[in-house]
Gaussian input, Z-matrix of N, CA and C with variables (Angstrom, degrees):
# hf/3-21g

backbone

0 1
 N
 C     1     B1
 C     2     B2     1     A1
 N     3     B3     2     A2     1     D1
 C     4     B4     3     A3     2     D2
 C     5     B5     4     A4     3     D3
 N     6     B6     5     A5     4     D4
 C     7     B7     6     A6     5     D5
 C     8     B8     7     A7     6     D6
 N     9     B9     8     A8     7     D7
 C    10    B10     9     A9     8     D8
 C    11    B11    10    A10     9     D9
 N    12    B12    11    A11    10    D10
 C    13    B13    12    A12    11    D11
 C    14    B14    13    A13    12    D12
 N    15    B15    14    A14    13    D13
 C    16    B16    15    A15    14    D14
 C    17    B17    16    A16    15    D15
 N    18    B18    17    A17    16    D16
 C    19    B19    18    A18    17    D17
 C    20    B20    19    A19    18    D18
 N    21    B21    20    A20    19    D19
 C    22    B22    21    A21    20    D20
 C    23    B23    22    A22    21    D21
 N    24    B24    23    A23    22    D22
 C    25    B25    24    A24    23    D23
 C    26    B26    25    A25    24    D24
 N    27    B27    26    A26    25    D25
 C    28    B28    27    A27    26    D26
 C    29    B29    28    A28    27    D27
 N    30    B30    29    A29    28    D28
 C    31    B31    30    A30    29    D29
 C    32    B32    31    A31    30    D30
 N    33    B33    32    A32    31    D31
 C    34    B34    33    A33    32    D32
 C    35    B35    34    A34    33    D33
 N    36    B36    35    A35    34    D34
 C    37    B37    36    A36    35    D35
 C    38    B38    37    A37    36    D36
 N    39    B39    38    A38    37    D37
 C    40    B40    39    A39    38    D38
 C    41    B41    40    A40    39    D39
 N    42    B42    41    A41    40    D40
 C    43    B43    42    A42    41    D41
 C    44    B44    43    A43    42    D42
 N    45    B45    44    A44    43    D43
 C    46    B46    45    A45    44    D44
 C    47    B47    46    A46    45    D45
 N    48    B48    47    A47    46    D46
 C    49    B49    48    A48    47    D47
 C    50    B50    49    A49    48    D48
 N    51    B51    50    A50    49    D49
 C    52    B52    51    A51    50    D50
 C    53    B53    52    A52    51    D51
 N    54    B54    53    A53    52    D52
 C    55    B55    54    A54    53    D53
 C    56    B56    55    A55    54    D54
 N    57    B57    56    A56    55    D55
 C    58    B58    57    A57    56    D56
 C    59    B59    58    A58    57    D57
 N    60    B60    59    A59    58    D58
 C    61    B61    60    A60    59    D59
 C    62    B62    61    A61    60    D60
 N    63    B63    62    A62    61    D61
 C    64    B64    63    A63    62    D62
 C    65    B65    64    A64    63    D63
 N    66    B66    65    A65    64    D64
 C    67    B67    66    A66    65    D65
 C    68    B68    67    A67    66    D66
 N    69    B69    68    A68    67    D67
 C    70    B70    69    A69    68    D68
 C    71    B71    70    A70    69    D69
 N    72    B72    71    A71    70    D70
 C    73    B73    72    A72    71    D71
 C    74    B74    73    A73    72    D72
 N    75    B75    74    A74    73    D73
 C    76    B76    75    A75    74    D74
 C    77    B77    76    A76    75    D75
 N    78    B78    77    A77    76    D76
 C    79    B79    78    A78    77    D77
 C    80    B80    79    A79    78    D78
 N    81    B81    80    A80    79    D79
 C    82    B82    81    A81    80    D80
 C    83    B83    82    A82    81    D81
 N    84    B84    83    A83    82    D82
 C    85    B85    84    A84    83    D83
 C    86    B86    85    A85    84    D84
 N    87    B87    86    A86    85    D85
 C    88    B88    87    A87    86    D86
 C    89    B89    88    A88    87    D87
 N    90    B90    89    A89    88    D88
 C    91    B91    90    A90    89    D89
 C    92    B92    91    A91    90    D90
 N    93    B93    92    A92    91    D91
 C    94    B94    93    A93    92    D92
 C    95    B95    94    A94    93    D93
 N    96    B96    95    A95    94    D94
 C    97    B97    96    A96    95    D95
 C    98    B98    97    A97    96    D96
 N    99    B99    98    A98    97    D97
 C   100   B100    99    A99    98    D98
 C   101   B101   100   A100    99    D99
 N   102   B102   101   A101   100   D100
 C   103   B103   102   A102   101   D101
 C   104   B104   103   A103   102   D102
 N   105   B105   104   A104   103   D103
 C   106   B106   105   A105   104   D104
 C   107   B107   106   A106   105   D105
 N   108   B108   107   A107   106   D106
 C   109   B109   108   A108   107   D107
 C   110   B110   109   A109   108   D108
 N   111   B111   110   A110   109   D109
 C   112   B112   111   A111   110   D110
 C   113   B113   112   A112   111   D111
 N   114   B114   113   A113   112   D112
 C   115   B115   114   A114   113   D113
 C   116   B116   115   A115   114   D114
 N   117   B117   116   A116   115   D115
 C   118   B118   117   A117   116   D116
 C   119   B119   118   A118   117   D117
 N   120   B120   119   A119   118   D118
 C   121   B121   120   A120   119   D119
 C   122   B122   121   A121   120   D120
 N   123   B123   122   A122   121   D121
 C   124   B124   123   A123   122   D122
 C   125   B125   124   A124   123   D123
 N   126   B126   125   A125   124   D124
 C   127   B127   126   A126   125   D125
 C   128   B128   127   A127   126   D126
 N   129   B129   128   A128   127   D127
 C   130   B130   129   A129   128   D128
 C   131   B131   130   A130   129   D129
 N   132   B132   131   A131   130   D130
 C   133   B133   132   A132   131   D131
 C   134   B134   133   A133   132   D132
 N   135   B135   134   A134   133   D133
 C   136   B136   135   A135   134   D134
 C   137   B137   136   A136   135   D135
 N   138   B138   137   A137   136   D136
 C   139   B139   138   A138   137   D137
 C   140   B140   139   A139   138   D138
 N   141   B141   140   A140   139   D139
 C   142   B142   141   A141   140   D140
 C   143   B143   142   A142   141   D141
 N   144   B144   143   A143   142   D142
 C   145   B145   144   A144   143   D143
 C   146   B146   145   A145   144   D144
 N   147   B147   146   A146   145   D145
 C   148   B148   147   A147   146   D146
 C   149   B149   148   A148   147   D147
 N   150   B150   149   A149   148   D148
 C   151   B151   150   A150   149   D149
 C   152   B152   151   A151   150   D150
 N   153   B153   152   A152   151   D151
 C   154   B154   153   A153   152   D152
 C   155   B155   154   A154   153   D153
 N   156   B156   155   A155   154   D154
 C   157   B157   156   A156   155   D155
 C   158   B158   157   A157   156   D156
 N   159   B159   158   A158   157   D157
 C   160   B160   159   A159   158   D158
 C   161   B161   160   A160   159   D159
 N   162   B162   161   A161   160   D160
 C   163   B163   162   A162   161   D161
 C   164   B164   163   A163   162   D162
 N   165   B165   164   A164   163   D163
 C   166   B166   165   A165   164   D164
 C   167   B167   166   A166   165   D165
 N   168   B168   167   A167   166   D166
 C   169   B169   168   A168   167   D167
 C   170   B170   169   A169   168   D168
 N   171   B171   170   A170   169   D169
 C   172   B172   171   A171   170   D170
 C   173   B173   172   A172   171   D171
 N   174   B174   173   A173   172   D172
 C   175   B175   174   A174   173   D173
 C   176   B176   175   A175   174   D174
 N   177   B177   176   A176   175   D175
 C   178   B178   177   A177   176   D176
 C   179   B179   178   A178   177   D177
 N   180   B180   179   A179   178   D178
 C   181   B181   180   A180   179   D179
 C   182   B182   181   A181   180   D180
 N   183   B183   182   A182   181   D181
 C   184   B184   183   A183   182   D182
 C   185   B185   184   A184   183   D183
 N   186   B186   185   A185   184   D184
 C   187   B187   186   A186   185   D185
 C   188   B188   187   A187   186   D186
 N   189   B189   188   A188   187   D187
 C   190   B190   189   A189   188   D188
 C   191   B191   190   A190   189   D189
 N   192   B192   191   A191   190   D190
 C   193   B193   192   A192   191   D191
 C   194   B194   193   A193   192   D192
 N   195   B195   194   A194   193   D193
 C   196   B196   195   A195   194   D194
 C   197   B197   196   A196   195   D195
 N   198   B198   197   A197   196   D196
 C   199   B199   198   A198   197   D197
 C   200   B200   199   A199   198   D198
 N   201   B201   200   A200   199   D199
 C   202   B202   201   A201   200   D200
 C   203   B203   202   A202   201   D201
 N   204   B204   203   A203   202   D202
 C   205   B205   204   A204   203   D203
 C   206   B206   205   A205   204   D204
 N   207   B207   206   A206   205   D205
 C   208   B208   207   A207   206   D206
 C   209   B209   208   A208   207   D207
 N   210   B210   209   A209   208   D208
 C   211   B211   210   A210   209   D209
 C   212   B212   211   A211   210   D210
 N   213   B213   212   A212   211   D211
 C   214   B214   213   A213   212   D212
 C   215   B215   214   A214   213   D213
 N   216   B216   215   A215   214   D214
 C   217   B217   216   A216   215   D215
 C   218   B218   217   A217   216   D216
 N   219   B219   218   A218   217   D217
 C   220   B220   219   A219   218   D218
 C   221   B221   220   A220   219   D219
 N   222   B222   221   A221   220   D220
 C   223   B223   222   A222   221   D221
 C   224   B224   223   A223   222   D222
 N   225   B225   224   A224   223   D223
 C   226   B226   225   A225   224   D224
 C   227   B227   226   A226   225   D225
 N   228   B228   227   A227   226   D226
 C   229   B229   228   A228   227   D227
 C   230   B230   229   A229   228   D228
 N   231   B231   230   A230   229   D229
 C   232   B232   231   A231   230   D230
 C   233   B233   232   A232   231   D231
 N   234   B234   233   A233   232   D232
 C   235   B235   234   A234   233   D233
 C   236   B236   235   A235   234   D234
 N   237   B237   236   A236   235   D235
 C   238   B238   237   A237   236   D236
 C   239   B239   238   A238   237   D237
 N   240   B240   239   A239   238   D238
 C   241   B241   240   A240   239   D239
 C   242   B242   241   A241   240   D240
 N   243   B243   242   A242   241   D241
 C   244   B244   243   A243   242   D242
 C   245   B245   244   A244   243   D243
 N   246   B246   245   A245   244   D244
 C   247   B247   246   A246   245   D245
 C   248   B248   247   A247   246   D246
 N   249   B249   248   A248   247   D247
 C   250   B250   249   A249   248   D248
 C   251   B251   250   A250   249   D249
 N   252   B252   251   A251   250   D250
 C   253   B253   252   A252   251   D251
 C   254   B254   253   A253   252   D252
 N   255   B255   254   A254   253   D253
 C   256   B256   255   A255   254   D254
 C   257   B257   256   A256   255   D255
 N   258   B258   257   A257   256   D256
 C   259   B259   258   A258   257   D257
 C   260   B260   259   A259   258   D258
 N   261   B261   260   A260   259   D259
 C   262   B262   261   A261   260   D260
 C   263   B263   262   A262   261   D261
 N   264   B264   263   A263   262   D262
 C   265   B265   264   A264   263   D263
 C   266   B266   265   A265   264   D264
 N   267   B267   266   A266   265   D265
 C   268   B268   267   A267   266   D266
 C   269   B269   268   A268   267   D267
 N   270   B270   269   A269   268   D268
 C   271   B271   270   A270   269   D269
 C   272   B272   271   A271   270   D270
 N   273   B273   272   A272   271   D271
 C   274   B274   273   A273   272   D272
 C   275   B275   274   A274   273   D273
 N   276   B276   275   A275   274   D274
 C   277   B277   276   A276   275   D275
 C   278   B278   277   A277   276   D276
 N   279   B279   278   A278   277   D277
 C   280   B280   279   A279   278   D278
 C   281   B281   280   A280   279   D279

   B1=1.4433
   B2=1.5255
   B3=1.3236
   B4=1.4240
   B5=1.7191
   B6=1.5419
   B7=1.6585
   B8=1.8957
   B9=1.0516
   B10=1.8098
   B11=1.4572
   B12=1.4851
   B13=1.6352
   B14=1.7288
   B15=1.8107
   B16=1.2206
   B17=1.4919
   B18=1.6134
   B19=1.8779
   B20=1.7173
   B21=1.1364
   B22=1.8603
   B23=1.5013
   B24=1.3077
   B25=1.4046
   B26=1.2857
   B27=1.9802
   B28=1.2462
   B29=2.3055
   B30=1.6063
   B31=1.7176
   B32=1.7886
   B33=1.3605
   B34=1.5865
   B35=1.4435
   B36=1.2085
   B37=1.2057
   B38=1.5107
   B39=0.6110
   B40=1.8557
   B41=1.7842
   B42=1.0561
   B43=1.7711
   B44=1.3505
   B45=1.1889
   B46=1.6238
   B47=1.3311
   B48=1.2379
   B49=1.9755
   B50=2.1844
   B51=1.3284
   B52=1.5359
   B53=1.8799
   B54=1.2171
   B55=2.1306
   B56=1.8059
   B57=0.8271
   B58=1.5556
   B59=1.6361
   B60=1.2729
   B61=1.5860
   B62=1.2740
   B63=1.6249
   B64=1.8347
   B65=1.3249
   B66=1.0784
   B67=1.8413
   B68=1.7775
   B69=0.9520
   B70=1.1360
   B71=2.0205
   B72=1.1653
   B73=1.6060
   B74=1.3460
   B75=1.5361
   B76=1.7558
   B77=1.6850
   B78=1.0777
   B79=1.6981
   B80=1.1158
   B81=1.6542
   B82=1.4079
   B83=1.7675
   B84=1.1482
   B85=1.3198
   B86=1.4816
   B87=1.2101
   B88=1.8331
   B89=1.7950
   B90=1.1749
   B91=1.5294
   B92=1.3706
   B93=1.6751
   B94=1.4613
   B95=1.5036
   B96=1.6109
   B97=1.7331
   B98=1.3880
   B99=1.8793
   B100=1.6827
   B101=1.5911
   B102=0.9373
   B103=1.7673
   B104=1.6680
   B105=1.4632
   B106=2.0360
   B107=1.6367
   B108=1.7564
   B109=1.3095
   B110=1.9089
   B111=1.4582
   B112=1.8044
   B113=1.8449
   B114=0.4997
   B115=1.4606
   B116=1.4832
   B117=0.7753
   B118=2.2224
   B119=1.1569
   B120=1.5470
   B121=1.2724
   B122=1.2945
   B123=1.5187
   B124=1.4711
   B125=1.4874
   B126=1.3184
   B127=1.7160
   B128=1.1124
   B129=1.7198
   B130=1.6067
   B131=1.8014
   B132=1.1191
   B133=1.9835
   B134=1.5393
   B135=1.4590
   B136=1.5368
   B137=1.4302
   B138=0.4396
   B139=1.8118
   B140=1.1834
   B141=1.7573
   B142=1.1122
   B143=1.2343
   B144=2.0209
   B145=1.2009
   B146=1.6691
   B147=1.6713
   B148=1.8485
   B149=1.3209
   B150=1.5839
   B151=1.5924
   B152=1.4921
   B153=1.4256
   B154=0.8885
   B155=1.5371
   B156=1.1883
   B157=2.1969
   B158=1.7548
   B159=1.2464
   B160=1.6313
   B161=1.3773
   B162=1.4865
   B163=1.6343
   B164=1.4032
   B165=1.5842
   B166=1.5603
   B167=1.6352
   B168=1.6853
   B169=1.0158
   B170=1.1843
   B171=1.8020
   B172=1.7453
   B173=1.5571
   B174=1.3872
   B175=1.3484
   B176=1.5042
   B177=1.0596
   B178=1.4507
   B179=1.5045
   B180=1.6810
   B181=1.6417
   B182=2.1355
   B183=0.7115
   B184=2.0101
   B185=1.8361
   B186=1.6883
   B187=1.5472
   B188=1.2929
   B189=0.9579
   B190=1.6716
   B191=1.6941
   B192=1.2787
   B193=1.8359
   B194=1.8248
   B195=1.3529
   B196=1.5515
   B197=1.7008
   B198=0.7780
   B199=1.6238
   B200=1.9134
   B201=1.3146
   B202=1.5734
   B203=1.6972
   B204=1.5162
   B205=1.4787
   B206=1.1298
   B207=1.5088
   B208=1.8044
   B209=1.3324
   B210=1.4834
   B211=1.3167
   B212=1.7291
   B213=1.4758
   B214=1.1086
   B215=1.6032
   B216=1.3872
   B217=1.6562
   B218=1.5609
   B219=1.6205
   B220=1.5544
   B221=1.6631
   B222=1.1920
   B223=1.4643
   B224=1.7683
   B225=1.4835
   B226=2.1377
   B227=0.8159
   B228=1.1103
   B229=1.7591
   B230=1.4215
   B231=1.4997
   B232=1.4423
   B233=1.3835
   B234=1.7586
   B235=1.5273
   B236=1.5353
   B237=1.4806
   B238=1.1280
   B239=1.8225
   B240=1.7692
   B241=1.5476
   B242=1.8154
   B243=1.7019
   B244=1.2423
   B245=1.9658
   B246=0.8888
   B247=1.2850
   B248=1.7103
   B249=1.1994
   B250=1.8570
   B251=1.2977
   B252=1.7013
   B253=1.5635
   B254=1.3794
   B255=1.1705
   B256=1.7900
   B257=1.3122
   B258=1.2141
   B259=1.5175
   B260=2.1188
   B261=0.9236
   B262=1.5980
   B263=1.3103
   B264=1.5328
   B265=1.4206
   B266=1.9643
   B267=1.2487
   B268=1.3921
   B269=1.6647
   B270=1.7070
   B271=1.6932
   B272=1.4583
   B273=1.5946
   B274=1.4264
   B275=1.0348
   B276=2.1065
   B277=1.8100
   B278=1.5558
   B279=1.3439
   B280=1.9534
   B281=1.5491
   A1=107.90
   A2=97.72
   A3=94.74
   A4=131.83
   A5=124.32
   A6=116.84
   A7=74.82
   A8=149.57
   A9=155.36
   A10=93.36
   A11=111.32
   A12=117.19
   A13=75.83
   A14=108.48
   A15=125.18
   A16=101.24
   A17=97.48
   A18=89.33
   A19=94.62
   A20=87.33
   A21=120.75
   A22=124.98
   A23=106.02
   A24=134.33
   A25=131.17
   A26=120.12
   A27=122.83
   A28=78.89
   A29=78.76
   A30=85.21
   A31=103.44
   A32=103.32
   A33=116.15
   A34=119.85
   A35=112.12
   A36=127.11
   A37=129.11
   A38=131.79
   A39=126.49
   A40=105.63
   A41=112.42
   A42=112.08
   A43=105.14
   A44=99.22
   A45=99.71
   A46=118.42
   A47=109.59
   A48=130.32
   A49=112.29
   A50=96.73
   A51=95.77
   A52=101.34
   A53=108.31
   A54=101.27
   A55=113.68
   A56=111.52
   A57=97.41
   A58=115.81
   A59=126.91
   A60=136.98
   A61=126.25
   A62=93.88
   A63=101.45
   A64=118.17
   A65=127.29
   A66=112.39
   A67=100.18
   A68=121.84
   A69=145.66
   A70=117.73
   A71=127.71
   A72=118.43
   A73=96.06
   A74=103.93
   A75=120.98
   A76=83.44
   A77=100.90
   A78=137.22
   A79=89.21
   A80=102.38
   A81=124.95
   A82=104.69
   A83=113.31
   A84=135.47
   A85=131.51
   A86=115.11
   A87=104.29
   A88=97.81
   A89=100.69
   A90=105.18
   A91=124.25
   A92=101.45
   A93=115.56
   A94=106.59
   A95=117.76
   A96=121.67
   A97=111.08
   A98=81.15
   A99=114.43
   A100=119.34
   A101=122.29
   A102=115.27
   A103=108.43
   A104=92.25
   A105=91.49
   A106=108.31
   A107=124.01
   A108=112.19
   A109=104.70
   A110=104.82
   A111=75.81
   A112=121.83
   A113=121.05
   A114=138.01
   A115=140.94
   A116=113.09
   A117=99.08
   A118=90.93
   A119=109.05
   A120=121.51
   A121=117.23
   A122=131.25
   A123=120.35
   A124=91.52
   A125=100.45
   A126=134.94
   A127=115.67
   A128=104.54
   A129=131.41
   A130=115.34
   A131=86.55
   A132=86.73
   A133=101.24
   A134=116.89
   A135=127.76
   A136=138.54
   A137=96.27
   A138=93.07
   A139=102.73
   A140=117.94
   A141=135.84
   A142=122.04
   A143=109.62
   A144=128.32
   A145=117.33
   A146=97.78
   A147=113.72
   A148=91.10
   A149=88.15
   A150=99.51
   A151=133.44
   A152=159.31
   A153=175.97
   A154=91.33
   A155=124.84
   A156=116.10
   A157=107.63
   A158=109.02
   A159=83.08
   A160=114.00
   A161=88.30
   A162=105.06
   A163=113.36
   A164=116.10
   A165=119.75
   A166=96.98
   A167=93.29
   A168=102.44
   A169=136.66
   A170=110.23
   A171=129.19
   A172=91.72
   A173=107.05
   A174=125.77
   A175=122.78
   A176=150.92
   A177=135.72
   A178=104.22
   A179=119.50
   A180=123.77
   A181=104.78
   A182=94.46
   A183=109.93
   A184=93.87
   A185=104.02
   A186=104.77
   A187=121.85
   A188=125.33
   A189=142.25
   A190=113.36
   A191=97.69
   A192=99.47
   A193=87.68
   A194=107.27
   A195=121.66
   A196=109.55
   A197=140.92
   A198=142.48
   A199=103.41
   A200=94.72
   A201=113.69
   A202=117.23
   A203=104.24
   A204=120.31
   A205=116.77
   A206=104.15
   A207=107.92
   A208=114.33
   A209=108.30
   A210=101.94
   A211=102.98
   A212=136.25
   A213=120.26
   A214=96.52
   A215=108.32
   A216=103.94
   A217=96.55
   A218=101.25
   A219=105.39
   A220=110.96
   A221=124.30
   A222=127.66
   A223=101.73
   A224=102.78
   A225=112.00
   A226=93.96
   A227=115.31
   A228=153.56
   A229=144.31
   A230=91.16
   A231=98.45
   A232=120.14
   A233=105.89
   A234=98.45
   A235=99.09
   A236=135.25
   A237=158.67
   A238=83.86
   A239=111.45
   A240=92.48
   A241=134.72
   A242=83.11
   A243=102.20
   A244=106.88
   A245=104.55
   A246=112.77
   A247=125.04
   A248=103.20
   A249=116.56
   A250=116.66
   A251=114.10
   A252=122.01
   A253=106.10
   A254=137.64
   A255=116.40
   A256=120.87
   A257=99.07
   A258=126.08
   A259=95.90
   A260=101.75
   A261=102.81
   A262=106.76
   A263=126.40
   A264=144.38
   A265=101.88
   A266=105.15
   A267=109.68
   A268=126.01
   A269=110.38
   A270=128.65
   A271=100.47
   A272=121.40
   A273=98.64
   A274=116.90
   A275=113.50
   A276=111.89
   A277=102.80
   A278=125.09
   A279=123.24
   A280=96.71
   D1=127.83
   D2=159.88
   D3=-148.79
   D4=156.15
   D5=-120.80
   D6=-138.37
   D7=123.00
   D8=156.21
   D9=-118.02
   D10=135.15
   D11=-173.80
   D12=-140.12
   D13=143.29
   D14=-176.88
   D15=-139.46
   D16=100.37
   D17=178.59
   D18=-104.42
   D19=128.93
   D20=-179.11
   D21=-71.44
   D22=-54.87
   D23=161.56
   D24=-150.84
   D25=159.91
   D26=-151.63
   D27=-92.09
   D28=153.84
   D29=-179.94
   D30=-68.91
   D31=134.79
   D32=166.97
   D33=-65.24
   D34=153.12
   D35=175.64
   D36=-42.37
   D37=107.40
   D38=-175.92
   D39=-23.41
   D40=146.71
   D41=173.26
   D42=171.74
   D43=-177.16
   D44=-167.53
   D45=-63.05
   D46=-21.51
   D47=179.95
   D48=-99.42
   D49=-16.47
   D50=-179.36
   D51=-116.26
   D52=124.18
   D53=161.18
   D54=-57.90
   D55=150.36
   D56=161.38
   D57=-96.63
   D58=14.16
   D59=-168.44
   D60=-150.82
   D61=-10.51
   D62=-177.81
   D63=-114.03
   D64=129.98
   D65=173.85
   D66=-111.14
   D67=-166.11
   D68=-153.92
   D69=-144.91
   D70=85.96
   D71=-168.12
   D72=-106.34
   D73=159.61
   D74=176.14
   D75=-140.76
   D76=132.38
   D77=-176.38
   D78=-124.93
   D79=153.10
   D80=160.50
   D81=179.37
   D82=116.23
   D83=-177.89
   D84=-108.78
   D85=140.35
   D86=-163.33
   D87=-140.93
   D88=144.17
   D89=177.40
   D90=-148.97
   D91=93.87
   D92=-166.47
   D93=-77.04
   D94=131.49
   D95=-177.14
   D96=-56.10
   D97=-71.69
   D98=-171.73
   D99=-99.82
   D100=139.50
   D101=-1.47
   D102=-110.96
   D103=6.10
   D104=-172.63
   D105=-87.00
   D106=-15.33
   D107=177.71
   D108=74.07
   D109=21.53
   D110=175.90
   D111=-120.38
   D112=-139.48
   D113=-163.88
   D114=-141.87
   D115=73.26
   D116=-173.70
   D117=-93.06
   D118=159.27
   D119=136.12
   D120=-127.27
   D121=171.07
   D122=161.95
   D123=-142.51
   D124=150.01
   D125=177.62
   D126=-138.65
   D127=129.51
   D128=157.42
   D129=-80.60
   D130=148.19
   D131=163.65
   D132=-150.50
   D133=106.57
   D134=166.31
   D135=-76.70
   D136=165.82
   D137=160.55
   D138=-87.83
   D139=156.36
   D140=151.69
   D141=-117.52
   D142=160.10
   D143=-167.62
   D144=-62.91
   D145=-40.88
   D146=-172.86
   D147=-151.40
   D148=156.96
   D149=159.50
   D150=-66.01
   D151=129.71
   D152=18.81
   D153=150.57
   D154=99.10
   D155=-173.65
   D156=81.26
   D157=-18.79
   D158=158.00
   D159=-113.96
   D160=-157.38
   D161=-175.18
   D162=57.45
   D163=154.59
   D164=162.48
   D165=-118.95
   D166=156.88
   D167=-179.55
   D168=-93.99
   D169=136.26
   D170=-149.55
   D171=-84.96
   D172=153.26
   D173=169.61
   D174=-60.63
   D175=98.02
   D176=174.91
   D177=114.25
   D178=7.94
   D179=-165.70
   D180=-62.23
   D181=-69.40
   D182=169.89
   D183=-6.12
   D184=-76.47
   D185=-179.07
   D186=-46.65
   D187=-25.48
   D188=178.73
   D189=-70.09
   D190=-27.54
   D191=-153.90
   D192=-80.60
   D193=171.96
   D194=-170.27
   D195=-133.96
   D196=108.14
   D197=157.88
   D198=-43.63
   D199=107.36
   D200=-178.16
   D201=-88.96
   D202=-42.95
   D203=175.82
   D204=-157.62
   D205=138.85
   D206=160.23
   D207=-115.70
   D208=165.90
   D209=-160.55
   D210=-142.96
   D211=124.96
   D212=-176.15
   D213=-120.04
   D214=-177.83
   D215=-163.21
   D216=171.83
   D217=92.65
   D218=166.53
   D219=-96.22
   D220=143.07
   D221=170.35
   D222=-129.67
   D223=127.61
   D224=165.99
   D225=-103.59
   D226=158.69
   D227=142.20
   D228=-136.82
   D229=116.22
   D230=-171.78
   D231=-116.73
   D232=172.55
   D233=-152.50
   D234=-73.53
   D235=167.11
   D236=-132.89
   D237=-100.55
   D238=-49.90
   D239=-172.38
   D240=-53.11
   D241=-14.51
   D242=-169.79
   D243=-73.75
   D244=-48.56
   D245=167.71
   D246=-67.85
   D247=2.60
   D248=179.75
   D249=-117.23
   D250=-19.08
   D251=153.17
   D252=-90.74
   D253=-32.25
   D254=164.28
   D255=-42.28
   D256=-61.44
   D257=-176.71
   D258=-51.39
   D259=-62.90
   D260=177.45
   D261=-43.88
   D262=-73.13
   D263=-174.89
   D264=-41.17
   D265=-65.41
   D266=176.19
   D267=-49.72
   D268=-31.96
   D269=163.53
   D270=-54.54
   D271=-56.49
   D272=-154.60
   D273=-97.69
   D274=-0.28
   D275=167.00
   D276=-56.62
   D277=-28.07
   D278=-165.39
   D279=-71.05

């Protein structure tokens, strides 16, 4: 497994264009069978316009917003035998 986190920028100040409590994420996840069994994902974390039930929404807010973090995240998996002949191989080097 493996986890790279990329923070971009420090969160802005609360204002009419930043929440002070809410962010904003874009996920997107993929999960290949064959033949490697693994996993990515990648993640955004934004700023947001308002907090979660307030505010209405300002004209032109999108241009305003900031990319705070990215996030990558591979996970493998392999079959179990594979890990029961290591484990064997590694018993009888001792």
């Amino acid at each position: 497994m493996t986890l790279a986190i990329e923070f971009k920028s420090p969160i802005p100040p609360p204002s009419k264009f930043h929440a002070s409590r809410t962010v904003g994420i874009y996920s997107s996840g993929k999960f290949i069978n064959d033949p490697q069994g693994r996993h990515d994902a990648y993640v955004e974390v934004w700023s947001a316009p308002c907090n979660i039930g307030e505010g209405t929404e300002v004209e032109g807010w999108r241009e305003h917003q900031v990319c705070l973090a990215v996030a990558t995240q591979m996970a493998l998996t392999i079959p179990m035998e594979v890990n029961h002949e290591r484990a064997k191989r590694d018993a009888a080097k001792l």
